[in-house]
Structure formats: structure tokens, C-alpha cells
C-alpha atoms as an extended CHARMM CRD file, in Angstrom:
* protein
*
       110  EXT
         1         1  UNK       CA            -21.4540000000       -4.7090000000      -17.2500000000  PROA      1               0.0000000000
         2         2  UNK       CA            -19.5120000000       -7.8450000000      -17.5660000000  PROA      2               0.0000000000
         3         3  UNK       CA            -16.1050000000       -7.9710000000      -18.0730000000  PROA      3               0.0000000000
         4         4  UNK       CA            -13.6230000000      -10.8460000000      -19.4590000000  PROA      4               0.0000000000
         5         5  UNK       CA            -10.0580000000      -10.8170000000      -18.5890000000  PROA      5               0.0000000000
         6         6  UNK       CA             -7.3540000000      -13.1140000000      -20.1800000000  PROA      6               0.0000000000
         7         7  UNK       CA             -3.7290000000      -14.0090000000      -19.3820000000  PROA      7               0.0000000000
         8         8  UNK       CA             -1.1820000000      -11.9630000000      -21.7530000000  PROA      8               0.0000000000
         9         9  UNK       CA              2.6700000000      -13.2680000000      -22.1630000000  PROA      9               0.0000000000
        10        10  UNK       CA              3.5770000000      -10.6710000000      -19.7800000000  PROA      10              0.0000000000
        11        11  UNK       CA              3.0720000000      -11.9970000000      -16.1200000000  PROA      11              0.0000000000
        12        12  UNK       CA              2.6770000000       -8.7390000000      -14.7660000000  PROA      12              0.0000000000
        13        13  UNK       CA             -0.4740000000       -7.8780000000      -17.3390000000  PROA      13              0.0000000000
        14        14  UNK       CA             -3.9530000000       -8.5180000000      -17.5600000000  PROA      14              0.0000000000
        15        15  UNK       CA             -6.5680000000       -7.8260000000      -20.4930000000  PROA      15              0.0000000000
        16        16  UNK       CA            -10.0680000000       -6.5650000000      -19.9070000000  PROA      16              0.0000000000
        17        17  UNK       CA            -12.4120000000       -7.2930000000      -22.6050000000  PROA      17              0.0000000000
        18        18  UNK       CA            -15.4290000000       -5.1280000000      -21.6810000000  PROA      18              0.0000000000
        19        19  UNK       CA            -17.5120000000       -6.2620000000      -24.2660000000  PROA      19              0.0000000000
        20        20  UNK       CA            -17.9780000000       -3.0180000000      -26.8650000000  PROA      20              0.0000000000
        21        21  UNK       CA            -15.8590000000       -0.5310000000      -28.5380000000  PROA      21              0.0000000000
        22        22  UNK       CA            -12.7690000000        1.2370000000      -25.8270000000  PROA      22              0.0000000000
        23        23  UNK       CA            -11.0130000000        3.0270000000      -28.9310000000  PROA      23              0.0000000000
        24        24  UNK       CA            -12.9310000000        4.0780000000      -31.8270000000  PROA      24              0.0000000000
        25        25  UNK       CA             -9.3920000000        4.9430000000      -33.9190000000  PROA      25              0.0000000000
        26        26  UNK       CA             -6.1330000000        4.0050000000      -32.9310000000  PROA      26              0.0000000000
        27        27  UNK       CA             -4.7870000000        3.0560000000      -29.6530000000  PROA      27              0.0000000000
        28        28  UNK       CA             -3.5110000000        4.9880000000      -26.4020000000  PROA      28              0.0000000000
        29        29  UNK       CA             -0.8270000000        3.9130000000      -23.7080000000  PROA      29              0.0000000000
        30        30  UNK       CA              0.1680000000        5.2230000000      -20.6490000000  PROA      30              0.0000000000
        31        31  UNK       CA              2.6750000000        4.7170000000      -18.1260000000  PROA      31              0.0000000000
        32        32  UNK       CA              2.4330000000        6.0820000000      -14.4680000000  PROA      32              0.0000000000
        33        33  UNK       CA              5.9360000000        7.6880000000      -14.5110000000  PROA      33              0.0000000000
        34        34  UNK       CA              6.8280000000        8.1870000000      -18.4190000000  PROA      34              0.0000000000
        35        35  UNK       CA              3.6710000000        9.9440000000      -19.1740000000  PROA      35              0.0000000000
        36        36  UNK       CA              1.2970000000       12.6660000000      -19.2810000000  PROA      36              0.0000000000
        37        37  UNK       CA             -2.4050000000       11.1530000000      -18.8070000000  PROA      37              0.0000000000
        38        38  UNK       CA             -4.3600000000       14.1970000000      -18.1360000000  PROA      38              0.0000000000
        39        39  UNK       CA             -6.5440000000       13.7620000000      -21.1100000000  PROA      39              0.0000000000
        40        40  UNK       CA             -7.7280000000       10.2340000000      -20.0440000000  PROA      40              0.0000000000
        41        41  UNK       CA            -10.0490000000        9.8690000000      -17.3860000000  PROA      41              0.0000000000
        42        42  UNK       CA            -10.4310000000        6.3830000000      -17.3570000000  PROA      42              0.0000000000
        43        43  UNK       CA             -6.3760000000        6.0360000000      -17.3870000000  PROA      43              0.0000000000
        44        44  UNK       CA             -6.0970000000        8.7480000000      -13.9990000000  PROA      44              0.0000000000
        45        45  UNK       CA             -8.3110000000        6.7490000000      -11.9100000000  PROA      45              0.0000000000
        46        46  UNK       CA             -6.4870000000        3.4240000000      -12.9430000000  PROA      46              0.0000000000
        47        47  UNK       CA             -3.2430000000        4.8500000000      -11.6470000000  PROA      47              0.0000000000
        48        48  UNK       CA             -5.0060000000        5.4730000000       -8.5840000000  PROA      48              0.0000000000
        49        49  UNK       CA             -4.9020000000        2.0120000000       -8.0100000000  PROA      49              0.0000000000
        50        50  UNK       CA             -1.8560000000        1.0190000000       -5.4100000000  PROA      50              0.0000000000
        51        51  UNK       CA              0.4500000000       -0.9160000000       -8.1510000000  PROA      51              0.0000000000
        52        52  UNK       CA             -0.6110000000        0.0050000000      -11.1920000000  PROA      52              0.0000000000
        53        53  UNK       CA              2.1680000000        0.8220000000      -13.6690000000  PROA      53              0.0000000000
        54        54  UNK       CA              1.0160000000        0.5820000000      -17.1850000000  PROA      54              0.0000000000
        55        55  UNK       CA             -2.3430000000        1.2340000000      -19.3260000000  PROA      55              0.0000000000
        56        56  UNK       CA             -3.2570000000        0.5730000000      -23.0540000000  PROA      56              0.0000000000
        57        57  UNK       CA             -6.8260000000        1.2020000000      -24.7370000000  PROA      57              0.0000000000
        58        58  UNK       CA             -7.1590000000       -1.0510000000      -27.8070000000  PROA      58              0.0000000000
        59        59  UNK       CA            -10.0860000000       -0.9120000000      -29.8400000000  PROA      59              0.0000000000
        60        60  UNK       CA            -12.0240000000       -3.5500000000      -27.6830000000  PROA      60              0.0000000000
        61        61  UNK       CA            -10.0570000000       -3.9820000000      -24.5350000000  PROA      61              0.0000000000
        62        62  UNK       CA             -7.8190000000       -2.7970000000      -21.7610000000  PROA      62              0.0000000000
        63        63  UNK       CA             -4.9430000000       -4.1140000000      -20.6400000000  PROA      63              0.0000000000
        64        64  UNK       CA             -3.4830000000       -2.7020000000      -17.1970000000  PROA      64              0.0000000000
        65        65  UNK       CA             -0.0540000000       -3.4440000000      -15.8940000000  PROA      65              0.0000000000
        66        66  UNK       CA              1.4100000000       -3.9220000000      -12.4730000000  PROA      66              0.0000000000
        67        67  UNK       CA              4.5690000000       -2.8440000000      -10.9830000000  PROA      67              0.0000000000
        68        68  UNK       CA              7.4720000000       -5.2920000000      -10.8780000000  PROA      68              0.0000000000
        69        69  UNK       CA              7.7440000000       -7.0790000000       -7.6500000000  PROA      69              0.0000000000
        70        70  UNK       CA              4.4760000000       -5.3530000000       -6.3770000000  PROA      70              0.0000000000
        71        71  UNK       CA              1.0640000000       -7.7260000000       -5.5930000000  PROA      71              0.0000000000
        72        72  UNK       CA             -1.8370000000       -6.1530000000       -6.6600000000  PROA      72              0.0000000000
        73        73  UNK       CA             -4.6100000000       -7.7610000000       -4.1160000000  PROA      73              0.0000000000
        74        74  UNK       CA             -4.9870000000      -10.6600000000       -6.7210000000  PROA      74              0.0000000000
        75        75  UNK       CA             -6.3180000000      -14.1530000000       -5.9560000000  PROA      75              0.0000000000
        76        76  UNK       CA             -5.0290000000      -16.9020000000       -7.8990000000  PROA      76              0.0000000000
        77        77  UNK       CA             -6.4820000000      -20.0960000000       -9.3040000000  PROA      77              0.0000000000
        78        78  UNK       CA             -4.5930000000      -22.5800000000      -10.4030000000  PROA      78              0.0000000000
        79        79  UNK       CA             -5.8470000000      -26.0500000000      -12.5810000000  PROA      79              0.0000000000
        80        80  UNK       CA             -3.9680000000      -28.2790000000      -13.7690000000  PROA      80              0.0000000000
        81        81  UNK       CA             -4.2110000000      -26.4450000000      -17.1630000000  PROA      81              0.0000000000
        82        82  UNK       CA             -3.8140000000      -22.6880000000      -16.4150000000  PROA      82              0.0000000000
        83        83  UNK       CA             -3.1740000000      -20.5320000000      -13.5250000000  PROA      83              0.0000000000
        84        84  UNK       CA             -6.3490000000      -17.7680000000      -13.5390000000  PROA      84              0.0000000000
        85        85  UNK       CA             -6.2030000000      -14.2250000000      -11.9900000000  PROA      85              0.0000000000
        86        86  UNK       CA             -8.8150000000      -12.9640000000      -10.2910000000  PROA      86              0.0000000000
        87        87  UNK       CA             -7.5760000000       -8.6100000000      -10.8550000000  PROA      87              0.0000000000
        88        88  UNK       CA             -9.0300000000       -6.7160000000       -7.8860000000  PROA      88              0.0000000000
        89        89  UNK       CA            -12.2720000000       -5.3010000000       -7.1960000000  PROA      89              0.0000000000
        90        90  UNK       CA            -11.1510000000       -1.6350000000       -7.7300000000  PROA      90              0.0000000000
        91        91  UNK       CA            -10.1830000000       -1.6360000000      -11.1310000000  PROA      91              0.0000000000
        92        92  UNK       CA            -13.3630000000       -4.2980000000      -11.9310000000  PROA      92              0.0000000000
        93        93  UNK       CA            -15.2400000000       -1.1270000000      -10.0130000000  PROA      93              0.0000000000
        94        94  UNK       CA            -13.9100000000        1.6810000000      -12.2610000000  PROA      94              0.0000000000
        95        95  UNK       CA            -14.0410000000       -0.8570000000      -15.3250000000  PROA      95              0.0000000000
        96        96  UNK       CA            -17.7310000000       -1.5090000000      -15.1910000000  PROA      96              0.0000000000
        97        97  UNK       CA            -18.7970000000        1.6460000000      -13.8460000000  PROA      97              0.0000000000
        98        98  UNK       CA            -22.0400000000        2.5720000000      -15.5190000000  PROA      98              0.0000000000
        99        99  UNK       CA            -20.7490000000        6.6990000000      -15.7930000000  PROA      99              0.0000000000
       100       100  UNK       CA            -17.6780000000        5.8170000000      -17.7340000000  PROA      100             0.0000000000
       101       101  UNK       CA            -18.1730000000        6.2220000000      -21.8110000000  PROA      101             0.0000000000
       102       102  UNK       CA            -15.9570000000        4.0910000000      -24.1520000000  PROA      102             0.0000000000
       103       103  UNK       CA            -14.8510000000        5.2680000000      -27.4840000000  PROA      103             0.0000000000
       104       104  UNK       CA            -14.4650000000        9.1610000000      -27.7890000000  PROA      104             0.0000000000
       105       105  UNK       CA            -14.6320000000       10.3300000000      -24.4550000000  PROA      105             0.0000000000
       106       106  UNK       CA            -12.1210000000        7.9440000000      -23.1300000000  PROA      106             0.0000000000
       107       107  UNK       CA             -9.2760000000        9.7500000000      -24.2830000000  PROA      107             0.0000000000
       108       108  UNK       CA             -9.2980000000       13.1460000000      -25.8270000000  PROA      108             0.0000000000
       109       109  UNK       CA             -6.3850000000       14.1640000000      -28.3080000000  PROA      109             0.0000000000
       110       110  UNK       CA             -4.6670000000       17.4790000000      -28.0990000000  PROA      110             0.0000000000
């Protein structure tokens, strides 16, 4: 699978455009230390990630945030137009891994 990324206004997130459906209905957020994410698979082994603070499903994409003043093993690549972020391989790894099912199973309401 391959998966886009984009800049957001906030420095310390990046979106994941994985190219179909994440949420069917709605929209889901999680935060590693406000929240309960027990029903989300895909949200548990994101937090397993050394820096990773936030997660939101939105119908077609993922964004993941970072801790403040934490560097998540992140190259960047600067132009003279934009600076790019390359996010690390582990959360490319869970992202595109072929076992993981968008949509319904992604997050299961109570």
C-alpha cells in the first residue's frame, strides 16, 4: 500500500492519506493519556510508537501526533519552498500493513 502524508498547521502533526476509506461514519480521536483506546486496534499499536501523543481517523486519513519537545526518528527535507517530513518507518509499517482493515473494524463503538 502506498501512503501520502501532508504537512498540517500543527508542527507536531502529520496526515496519512492511505488511499481508501479509514472511517466509514464519523470520526474517532485518541490521546495517549486522556483516553481509553481499547476498542481501536490500529490506535494501540500507534501509541506503541516512542512519541506518539495524539490519533484521529477521518473518513480518508490519519493524522498522528507527537509529543511536545519529543523527535520522533524523522528526517527532514527542506526546499526552498517547503520543509517535507519523512514520519518513521514504524508507523509507515503498521500503516500499510496488509492485516489491518479500514472502515468498520478500525474502531468498534461500545
Amino acid at each position: 500500500m502506498f501512503i501520502q502524508t501532508e504537512l498540517t498547521p500543527n508542527p507536531e502533526t502529520l496526515k496519512f492519506l492511505p488511499g481508501r476509506v479509514v472511517m466509514k461514519e464519523g470520526t474517532a480521536f485518541f490521546q495517549k493519556d486522556h483516553n481509553d483506546f481499547s476498542n481501536s486496534p490500529l490506535a494501540q499499536r500507534l501509541f506503541k510508537v516512542e512519541g506518539v501523543s495524539g490519533v484521529f481517523f477521518g473518513s480518508d486519513f490519519i493524522t498522528i501526533t507527537k509529543e511536545n519537545n519529543i523527535k520522533i526518528n524523522t528526517l527532514e527535507i527542506f526546499s526552498p519552498k517547503k520543509a517535507y517530513q519523512i514520519p518513521p518507518p514504524q508507523i509507515i509499517s503498521i500503516l500499510s500493513n496488509g492485516k489491518l482493515k479500514f472502515g468498520n473494524t478500525l474502531y468498534t463503538k461500545e
